[in-house]
C-alpha positions in Angstrom: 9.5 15.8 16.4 12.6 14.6 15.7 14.9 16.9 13.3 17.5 14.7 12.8 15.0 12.8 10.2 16.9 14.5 7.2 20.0 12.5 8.4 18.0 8.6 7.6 18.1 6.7 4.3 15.3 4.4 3.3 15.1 2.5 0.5 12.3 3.3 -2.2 9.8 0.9 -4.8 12.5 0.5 -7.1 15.5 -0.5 -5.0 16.9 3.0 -4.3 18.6 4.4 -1.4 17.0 7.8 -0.9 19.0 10.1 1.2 16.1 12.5 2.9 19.0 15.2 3.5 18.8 15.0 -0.8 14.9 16.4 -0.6 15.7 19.4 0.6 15.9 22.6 -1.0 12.2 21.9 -2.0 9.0 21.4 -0.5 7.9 18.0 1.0 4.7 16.7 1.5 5.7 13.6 3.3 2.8 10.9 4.7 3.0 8.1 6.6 0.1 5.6 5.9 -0.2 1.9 7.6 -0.2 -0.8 4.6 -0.2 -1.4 1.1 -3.1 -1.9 -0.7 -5.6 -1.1 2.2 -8.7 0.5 0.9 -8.1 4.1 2.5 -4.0 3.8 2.0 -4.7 2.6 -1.6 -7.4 5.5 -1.8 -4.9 8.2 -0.4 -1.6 7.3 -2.3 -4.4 7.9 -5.5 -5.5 10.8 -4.6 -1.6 11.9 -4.0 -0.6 10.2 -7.8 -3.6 12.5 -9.0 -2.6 15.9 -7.7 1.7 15.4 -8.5 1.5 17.7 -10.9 -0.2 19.5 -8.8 2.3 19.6 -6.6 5.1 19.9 -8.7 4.4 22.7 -10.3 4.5 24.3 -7.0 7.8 23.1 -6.1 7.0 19.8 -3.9 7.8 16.3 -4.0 6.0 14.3 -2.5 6.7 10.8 -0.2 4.9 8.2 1.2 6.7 5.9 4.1 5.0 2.4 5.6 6.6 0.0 7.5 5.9 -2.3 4.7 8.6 -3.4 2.3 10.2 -2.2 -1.2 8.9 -5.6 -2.8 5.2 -4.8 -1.4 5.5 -1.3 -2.1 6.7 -2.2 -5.8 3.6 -4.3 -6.6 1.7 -2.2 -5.0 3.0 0.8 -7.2 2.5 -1.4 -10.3 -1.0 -2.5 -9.1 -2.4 1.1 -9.3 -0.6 2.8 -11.2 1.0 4.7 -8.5 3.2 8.3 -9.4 4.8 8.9 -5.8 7.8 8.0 -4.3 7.1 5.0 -1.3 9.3 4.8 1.2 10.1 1.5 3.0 10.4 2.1 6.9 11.0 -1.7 8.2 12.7 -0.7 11.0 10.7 1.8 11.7 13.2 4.6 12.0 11.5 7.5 10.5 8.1 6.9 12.0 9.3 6.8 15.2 11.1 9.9 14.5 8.2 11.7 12.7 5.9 10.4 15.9 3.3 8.3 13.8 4.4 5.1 15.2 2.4 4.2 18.2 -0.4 3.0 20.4 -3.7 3.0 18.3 -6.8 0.9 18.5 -7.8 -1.8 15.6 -11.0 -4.1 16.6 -11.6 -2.9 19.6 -8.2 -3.8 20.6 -4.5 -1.5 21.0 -2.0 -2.4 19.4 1.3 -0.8 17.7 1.1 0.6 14.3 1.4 3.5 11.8 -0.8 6.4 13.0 -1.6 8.1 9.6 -0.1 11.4 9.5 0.8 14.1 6.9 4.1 16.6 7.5 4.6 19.6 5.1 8.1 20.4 5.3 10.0 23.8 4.1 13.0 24.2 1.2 15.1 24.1 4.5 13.4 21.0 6.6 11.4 22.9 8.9 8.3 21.3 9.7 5.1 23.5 8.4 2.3 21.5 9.6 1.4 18.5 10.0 -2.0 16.5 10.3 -2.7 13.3 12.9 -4.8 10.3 12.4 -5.8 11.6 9.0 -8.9 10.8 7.9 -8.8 9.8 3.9 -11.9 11.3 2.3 -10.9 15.0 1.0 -7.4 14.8 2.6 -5.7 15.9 -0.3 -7.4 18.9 -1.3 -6.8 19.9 2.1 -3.2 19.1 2.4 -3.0 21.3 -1.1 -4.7 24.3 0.2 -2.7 24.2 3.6 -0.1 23.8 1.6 -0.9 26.8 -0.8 -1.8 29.5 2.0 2.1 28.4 2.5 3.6 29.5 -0.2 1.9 32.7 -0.3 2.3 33.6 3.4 
């Protein structure tokens, strides 16, 4: 995986450049997922709003990145009443980077596209774990007790 991630901007649901560099010094639980409003991203990015606090009071943020755009990621915010920061990755510069932009197959056919992946990242950027082509149902819970063996190792 590609370090230099930290060093990319993106631009999040409300028009804002977000400097990645500026996440450190906390936890990140940082997933890519393929589109807006899809049934299992819709599903995970609720199941992420539902355990913020979660989350927070364990001192992580936590980020969502798609190739799709801060307008679609805005509705789709507003839509379900979504509590995470999305990330818009147009150009694709942080999924590359992150490896969870690639070959997959959809309908029987391959084609490019997001693999759906989770990274949990250290106060200092260092890559903890990570999960590849995630599987929705009960994703969370794991992520948060992966996540919680962390913190107490």
């Amino acid at each position: 995986m590609d370090q230099g991630i930290f060093e990319l901007t993106l631009t999040n649901q409300d028009g804002n450049q977000v400097k990645l560099k500026d996440l450190l010094g906390k936890w990140l639980i940082l997933y890519a997922y393929p589109k807006d409003n899809t049934s299992g991203c819709t599903q995970e990015a609720l199941d992420f709003s539902a355990a913020l606090d979660w989350f927070h009071a364990h001192g992580a943020e936590v980020v969502g990145v798609s190739p799709d755009s801060v307008k679609s990621h805005k509705n789709f915010e507003t839509k379900h009443a979504l509590r995470i920061t999305l990330l818009s990755d147009a150009e694709k510069r942080l999924l590359q980077a992150l490896n969870a932009w690639g070959p997959k197959v959809m309908c029987g056919r391959q084609c490019m596209g997001v693999i759906r992946s989770t990274f949990i990242f250290d106060a200092n950027g260092v890559l903890r774990r990570e999960w590849r082509n995630v599987k929705v149902k009960g994703h969370v819970e794991e992520v948060k007790a992966a996540f919680e063996a962390l913190i107490h190792e």
